[in-house]
KELUMMAR-690586 format. One record per atom (N, C-alpha, C): residue number from 0; residue in one letter; x, y, z. Coordinates in nm, 4 decimals, padded with zeros to 6 digits. Each point is the difference from the previous one (the first is absolute). Layout:
REM KELUMMAR-690586
[NUM, A, [X, Y, Z]]
...
END
This chain:
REM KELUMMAR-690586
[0, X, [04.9232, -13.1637, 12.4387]]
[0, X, [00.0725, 00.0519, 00.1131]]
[0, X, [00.1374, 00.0433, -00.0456]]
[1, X, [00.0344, 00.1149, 00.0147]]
[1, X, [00.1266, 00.0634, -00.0316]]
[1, X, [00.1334, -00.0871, 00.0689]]
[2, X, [00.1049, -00.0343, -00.0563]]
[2, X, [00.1246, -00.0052, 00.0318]]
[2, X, [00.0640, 00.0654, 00.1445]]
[3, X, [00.0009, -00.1258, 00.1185]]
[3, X, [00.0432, 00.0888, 00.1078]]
[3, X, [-00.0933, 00.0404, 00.1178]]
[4, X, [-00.1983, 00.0031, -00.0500]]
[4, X, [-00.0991, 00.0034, 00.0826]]
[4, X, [00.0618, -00.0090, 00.1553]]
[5, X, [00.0557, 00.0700, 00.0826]]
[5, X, [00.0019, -00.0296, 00.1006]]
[5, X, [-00.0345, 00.1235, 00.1071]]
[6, X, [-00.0277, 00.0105, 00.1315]]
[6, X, [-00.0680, 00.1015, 00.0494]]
[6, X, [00.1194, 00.0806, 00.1004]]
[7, X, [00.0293, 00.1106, -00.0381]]
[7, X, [00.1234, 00.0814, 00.0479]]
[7, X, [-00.0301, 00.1319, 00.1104]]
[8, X, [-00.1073, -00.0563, 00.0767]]
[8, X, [-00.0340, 00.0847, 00.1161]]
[8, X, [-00.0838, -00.0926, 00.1045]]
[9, X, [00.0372, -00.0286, 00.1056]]
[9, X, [-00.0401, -00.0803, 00.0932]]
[9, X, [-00.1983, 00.0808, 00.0635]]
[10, X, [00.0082, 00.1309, 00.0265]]
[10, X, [-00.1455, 00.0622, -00.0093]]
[10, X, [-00.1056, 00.0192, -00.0858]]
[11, X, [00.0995, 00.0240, -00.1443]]
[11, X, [-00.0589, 00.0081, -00.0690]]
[11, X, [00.0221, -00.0621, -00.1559]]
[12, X, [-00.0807, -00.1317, -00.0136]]
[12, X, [00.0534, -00.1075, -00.0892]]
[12, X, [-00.0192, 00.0468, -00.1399]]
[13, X, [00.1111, 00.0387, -00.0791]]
[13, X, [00.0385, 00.0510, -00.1881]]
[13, X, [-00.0089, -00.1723, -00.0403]]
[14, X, [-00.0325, -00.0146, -00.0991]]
[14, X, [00.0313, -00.0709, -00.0756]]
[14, X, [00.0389, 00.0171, -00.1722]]
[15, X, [00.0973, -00.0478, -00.0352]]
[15, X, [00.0089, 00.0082, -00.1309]]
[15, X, [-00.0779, -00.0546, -00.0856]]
[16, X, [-00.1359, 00.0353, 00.0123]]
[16, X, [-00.0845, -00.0966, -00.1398]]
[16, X, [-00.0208, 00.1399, -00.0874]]
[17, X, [-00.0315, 00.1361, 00.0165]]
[17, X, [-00.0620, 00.0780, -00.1273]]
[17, X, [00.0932, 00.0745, -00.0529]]
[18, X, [00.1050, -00.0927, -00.0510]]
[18, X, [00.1267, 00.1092, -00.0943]]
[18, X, [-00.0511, 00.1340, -00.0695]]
[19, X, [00.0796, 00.0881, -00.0053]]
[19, X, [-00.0807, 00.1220, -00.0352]]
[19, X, [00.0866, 00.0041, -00.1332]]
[20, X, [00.0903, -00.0065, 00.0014]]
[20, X, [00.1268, -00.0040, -00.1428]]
[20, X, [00.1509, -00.1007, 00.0576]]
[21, X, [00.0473, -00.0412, -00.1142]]
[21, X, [00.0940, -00.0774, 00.0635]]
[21, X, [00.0792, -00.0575, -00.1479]]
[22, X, [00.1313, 00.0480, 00.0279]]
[22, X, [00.0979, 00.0674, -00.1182]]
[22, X, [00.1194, -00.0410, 00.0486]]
[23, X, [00.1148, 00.0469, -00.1136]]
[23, X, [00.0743, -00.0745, 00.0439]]
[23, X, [00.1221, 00.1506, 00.0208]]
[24, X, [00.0418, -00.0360, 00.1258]]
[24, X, [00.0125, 00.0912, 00.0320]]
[24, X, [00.1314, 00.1242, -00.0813]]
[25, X, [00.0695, -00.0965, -00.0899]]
[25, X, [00.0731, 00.1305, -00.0958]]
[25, X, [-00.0500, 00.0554, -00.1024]]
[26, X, [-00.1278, 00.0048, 00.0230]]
[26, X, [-00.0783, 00.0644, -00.1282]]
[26, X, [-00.0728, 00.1404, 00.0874]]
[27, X, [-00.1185, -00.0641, 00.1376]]
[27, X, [-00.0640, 00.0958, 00.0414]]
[27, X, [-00.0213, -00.0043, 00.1585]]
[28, X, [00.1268, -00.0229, 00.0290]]
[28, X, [-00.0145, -00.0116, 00.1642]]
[28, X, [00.1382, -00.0096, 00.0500]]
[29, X, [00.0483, 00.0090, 00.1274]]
[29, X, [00.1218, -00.0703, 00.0737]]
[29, X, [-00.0344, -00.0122, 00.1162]]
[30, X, [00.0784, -00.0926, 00.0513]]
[30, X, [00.0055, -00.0396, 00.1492]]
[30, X, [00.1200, -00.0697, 00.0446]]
[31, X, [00.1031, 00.0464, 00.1154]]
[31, X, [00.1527, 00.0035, -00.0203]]
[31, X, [00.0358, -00.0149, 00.1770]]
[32, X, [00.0979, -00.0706, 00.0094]]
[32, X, [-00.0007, 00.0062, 00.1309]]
[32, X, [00.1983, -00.0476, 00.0532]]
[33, X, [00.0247, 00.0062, 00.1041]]
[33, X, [00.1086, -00.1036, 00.0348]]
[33, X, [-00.0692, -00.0543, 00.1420]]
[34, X, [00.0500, -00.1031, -00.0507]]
[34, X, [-00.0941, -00.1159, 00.0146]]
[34, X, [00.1268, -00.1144, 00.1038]]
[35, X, [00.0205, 00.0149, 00.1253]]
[35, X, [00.1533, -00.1047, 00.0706]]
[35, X, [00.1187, 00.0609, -00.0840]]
[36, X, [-00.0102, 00.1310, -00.0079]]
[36, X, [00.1204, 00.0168, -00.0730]]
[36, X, [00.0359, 00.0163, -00.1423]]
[37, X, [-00.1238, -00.0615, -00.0949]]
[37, X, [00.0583, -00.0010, -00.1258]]
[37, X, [-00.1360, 00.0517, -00.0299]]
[38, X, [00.0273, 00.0695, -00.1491]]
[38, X, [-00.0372, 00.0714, -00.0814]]
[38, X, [-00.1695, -00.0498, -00.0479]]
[39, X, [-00.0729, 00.0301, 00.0035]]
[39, X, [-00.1455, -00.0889, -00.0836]]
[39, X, [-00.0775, 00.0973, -00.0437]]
[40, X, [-00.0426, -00.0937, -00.1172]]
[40, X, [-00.1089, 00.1222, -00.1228]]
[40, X, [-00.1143, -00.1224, -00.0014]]
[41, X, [-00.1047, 00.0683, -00.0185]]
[41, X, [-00.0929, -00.0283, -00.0276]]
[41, X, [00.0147, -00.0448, -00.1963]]
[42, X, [-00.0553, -00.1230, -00.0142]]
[42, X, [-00.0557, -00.0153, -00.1531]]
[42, X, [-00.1323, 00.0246, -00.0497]]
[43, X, [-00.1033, -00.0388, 00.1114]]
[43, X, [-00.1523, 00.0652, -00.0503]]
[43, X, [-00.0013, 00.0924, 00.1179]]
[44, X, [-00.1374, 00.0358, -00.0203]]
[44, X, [-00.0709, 00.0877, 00.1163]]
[44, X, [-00.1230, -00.0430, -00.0189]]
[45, X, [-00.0688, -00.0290, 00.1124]]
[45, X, [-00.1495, 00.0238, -00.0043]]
[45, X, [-00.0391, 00.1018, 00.1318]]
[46, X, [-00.1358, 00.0578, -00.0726]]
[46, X, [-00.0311, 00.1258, 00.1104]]
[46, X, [-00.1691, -00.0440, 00.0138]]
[47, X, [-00.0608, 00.0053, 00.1287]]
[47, X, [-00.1031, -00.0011, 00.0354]]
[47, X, [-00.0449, 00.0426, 00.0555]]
[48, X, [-00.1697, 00.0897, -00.0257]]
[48, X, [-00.0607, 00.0780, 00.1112]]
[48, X, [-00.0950, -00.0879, 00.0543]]
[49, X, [-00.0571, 00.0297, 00.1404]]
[49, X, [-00.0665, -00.0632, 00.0082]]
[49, X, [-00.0459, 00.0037, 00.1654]]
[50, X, [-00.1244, 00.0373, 00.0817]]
[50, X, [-00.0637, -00.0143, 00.0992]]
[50, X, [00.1041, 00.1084, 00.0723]]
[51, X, [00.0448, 00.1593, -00.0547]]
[51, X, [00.0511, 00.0650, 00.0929]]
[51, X, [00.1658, -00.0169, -00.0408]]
[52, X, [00.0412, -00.0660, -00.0699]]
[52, X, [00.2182, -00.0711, 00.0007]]
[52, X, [-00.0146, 00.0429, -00.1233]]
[53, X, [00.1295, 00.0394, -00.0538]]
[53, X, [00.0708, -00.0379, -00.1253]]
[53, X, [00.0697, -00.0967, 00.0105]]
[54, X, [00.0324, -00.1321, -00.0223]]
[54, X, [00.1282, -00.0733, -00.0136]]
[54, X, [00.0445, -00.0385, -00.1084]]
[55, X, [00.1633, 00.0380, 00.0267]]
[55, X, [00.0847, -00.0105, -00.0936]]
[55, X, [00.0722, -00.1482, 00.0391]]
[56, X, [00.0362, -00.0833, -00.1199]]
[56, X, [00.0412, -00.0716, 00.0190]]
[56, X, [00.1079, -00.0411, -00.1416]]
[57, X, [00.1190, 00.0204, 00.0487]]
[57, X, [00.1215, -00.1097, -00.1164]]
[57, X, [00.0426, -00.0938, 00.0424]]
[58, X, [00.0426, -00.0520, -00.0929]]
[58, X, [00.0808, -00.1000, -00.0335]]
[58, X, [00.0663, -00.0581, -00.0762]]
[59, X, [00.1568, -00.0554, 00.0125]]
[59, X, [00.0350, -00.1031, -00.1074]]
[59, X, [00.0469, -00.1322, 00.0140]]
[60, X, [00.0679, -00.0955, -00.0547]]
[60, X, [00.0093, -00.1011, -00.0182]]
[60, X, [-00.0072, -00.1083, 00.1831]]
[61, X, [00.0538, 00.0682, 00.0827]]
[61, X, [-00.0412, -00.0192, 00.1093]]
[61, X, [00.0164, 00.0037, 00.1364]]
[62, X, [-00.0037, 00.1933, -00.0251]]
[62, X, [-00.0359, 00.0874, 00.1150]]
[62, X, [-00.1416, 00.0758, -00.0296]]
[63, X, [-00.1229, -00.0076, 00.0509]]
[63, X, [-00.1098, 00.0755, -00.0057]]
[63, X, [00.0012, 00.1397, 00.1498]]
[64, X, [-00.0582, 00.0844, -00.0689]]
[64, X, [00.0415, 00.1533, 00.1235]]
[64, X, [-00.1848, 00.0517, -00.0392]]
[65, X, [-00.0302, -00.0232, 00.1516]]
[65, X, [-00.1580, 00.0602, -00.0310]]
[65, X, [-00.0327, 00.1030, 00.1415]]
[66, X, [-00.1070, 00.1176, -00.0964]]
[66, X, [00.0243, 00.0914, 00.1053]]
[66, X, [-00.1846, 00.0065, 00.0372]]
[67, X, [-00.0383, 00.0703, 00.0796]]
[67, X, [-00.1337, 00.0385, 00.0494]]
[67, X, [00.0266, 00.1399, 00.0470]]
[68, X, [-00.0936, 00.1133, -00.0609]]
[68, X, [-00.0058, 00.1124, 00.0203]]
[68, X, [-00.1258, 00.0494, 00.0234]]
[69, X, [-00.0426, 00.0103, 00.1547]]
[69, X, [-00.1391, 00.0604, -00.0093]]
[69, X, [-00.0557, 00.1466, -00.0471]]
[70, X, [-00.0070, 00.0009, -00.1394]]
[70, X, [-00.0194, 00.1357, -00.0631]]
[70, X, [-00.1467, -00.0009, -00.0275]]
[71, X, [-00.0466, 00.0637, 00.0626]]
[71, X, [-00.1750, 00.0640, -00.0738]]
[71, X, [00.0023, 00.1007, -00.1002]]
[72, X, [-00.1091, -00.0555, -00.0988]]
[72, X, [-00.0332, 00.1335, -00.0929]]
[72, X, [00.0057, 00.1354, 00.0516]]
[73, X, [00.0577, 00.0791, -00.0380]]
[73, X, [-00.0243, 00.1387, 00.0312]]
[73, X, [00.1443, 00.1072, 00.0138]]
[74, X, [00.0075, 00.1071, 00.0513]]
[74, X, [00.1060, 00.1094, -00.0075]]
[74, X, [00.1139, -00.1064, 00.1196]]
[75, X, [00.0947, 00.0384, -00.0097]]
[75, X, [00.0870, -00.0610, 00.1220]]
[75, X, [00.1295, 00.0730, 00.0048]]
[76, X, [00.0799, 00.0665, 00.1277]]
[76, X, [00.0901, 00.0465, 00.0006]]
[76, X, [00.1300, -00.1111, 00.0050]]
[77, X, [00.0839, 00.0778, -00.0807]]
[77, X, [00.1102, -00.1334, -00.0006]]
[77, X, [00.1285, 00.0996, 00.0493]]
[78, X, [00.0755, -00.1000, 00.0422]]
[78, X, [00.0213, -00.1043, 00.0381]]
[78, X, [-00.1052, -00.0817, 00.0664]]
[79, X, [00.0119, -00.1334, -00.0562]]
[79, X, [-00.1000, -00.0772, 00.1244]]
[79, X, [00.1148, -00.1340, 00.0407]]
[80, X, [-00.0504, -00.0053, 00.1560]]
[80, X, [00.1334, -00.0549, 00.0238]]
[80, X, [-00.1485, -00.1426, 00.0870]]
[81, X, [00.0303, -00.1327, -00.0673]]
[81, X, [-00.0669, -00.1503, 00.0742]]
[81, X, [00.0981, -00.0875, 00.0655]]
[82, X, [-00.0075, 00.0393, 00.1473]]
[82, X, [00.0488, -00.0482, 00.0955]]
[82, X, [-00.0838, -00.0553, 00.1128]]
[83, X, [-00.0228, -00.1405, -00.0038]]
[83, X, [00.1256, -00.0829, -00.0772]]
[83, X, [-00.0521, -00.0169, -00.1011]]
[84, X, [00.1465, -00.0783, -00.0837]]
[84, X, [-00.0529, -00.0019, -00.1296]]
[84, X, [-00.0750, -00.1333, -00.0335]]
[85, X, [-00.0859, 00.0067, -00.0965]]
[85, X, [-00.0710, -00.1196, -00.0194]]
[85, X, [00.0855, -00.0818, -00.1147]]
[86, X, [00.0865, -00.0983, 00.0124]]
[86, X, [00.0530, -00.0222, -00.1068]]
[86, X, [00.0347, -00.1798, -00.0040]]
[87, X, [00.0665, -00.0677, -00.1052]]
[87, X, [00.0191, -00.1278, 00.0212]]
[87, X, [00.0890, -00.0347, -00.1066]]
[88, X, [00.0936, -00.0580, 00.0459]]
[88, X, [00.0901, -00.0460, -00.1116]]
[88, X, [00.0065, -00.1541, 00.0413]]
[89, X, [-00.0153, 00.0055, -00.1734]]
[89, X, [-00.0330, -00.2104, 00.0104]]
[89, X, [00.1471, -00.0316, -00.0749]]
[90, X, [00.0621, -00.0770, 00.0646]]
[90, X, [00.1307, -00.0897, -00.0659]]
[90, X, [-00.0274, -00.1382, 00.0307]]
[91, X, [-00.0111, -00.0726, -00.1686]]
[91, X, [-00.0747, -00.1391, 00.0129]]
[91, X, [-00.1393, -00.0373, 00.0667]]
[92, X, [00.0651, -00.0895, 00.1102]]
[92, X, [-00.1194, -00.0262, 00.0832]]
[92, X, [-00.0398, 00.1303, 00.1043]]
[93, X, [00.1654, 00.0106, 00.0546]]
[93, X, [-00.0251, 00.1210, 00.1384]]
[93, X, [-00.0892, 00.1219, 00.0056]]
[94, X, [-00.1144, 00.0161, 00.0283]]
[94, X, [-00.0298, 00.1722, 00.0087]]
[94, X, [00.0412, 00.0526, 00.1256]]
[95, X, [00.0664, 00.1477, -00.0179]]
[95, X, [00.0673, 00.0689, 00.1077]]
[95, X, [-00.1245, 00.1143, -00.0236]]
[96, X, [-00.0152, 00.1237, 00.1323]]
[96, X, [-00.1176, 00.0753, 00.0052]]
[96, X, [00.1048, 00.0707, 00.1087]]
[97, X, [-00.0772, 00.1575, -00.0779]]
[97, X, [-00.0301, 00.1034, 00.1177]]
[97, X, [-00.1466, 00.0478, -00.0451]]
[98, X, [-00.0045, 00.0262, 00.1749]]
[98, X, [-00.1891, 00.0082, 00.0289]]
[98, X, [00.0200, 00.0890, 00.1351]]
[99, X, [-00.0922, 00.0209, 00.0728]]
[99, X, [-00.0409, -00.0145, 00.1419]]
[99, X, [00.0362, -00.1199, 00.1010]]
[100, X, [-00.0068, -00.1429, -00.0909]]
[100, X, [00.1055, -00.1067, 00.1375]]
[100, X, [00.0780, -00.0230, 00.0070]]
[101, X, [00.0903, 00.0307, -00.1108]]
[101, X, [00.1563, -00.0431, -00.0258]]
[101, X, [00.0726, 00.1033, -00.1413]]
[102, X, [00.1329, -00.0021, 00.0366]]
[102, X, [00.0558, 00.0655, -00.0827]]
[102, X, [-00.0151, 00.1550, 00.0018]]
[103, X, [00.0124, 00.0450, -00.0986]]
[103, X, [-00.0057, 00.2287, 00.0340]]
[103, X, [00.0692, 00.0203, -00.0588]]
[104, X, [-00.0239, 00.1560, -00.0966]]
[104, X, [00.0229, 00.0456, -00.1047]]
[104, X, [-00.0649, 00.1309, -00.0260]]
[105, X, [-00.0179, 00.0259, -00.1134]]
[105, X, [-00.1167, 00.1413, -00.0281]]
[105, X, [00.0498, -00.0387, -00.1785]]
[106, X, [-00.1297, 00.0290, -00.0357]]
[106, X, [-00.0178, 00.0280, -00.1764]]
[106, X, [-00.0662, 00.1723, 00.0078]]
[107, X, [00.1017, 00.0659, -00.0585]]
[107, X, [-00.0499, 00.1300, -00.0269]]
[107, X, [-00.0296, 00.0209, -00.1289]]
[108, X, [-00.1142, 00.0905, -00.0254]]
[108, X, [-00.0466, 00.0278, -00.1465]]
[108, X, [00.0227, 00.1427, 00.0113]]
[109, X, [00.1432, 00.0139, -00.1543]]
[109, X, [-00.0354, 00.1280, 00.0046]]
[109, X, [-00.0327, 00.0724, -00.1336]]
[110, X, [-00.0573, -00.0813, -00.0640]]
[110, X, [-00.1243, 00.0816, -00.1090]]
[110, X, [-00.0862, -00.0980, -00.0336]]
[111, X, [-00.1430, 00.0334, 00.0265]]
[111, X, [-00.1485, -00.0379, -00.0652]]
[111, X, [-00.0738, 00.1011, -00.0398]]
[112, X, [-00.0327, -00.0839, -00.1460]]
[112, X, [-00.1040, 00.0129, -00.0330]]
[112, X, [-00.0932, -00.0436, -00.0813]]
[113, X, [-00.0627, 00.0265, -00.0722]]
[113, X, [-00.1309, -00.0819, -00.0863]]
[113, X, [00.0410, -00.0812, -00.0710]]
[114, X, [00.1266, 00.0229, -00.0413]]
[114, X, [00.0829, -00.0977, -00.0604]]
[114, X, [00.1202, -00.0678, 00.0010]]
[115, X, [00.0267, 00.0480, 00.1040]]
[115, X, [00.1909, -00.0262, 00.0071]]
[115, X, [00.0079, 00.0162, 00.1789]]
[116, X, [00.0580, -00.1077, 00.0046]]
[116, X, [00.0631, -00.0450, 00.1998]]
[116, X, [00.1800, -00.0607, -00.0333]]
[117, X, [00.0634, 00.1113, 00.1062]]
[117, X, [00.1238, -00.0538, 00.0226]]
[117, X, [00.0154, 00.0900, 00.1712]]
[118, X, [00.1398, -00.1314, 00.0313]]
[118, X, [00.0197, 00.0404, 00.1432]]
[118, X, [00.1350, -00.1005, -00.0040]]
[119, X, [-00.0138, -00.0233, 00.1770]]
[119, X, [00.1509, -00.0283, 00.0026]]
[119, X, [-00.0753, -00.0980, 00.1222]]
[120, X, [00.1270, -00.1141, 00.0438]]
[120, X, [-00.0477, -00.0863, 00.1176]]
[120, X, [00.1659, -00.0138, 00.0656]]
[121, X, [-00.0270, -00.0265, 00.1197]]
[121, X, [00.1014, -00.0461, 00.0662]]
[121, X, [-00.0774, -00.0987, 00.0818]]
[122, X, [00.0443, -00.1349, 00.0176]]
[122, X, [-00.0669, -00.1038, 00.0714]]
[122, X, [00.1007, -00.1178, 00.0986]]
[123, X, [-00.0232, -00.0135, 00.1084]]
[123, X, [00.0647, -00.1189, 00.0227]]
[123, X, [-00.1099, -00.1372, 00.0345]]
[124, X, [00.0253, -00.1230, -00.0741]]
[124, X, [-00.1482, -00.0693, -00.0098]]
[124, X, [00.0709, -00.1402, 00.0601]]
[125, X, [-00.1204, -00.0644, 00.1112]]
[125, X, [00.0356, -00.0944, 00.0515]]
[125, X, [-00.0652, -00.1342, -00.0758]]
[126, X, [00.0729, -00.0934, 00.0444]]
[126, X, [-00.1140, -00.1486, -00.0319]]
[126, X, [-00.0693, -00.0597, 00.1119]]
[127, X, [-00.0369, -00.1489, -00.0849]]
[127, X, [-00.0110, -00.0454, 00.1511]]
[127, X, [00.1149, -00.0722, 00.0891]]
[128, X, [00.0899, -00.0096, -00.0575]]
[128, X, [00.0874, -00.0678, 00.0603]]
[128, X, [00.0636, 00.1091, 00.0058]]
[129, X, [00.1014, 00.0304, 00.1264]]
[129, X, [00.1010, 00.1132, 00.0240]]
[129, X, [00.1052, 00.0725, -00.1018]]
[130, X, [-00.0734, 00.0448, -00.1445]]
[130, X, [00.0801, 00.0302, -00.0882]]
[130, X, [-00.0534, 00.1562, 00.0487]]
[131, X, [00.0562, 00.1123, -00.0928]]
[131, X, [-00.0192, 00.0912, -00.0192]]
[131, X, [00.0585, 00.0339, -00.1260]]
[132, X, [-00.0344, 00.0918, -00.0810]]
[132, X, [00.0678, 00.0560, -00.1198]]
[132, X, [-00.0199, 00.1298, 00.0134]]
[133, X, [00.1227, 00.0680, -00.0655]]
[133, X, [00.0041, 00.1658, 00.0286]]
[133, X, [-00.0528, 00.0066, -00.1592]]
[134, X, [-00.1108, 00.1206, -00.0483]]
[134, X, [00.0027, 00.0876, -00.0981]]
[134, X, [00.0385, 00.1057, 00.0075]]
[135, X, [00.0969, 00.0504, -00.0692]]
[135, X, [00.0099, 00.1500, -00.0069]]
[135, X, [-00.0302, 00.0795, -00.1695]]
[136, X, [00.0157, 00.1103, -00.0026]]
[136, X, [-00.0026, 00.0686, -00.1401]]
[136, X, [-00.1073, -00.0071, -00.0363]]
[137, X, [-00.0700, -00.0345, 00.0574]]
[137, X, [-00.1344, -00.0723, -00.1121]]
[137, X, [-00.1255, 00.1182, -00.1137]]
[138, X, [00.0251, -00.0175, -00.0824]]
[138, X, [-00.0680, 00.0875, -00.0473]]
[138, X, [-00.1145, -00.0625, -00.1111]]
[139, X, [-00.0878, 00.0683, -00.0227]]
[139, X, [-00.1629, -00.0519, -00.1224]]
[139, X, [00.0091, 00.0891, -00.0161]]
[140, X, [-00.0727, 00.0088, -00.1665]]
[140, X, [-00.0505, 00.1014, -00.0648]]
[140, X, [-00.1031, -00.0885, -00.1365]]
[141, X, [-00.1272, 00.0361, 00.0344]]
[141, X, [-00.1040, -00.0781, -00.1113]]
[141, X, [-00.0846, 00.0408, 00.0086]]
[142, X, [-00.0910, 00.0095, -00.1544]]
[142, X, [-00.1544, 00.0721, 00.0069]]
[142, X, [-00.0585, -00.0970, 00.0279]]
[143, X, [-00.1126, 00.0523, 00.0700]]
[143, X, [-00.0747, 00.0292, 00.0319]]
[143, X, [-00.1526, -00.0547, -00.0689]]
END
């Protein structure tokens, strides 16, 4: 079971078990965000296809940023804009989420293809307890 296995769409359950590649991310990937204000990079990346999603997921020492993108095989006009966004940021124990029940955002992709996905996110993600965290800037870029 991959690092993180957790399911980042309330309709439709991703799980992280079939890593597709997973690197570290200053070699062949990024994932970058501000994150409450301060600055955050991704140290790995892992990317997964799987039942209809791509998910992207970083992390480092201990902030994890994971995304769900329902992309199907085939031609697609981009911009593509997933609202809401499917996303989850884990700090420690806490997971915060935007979905359909809580939180809101959009992850836009604006280049795919057979080999290479990057986009941008803006998110604000709730917990369960009355936190919220703002993402802004957020940007990925990783093959595929």
């Amino acid at each position: 079971r991959a690092r993180g296995a957790r399911p980042v769409s309330s309709d439709r359950s991703l799980r992280l078990e079939a890593v597709v590649s997973s690197m570290r991310a200053s070699d062949h990937g990024r994932m970058e965000a501000i994150i409450a204000g301060r600055f955050w990079h991704a140290h790995h990346v892992d990317v997964c296809r799987r039942n209809g999603f791509v998910a992207v997921t970083g992390g480092d020492e201990s902030i994890t940023v994971a995304l769900a993108l329902p992309l199907d095989a085939g031609t697609v006009a981009l911009p593509i804009e997933v609202t809401p966004a499917n996303a989850l940021l884990v700090v420690g124990e806490e997971v915060l989420s935007a979905n359909g029940e809580r939180g809101h955002g959009a992850i836009v992709v604006r280049h795919l293809t057979r080999h290479r996905l990057a986009g941008s996110f803006t998110l604000l993600l709730a917990g369960s307890t009355p936190i919220l965290v703002q993402v802004t800037n957020g940007s990925f870029d990783v093959p595929l």
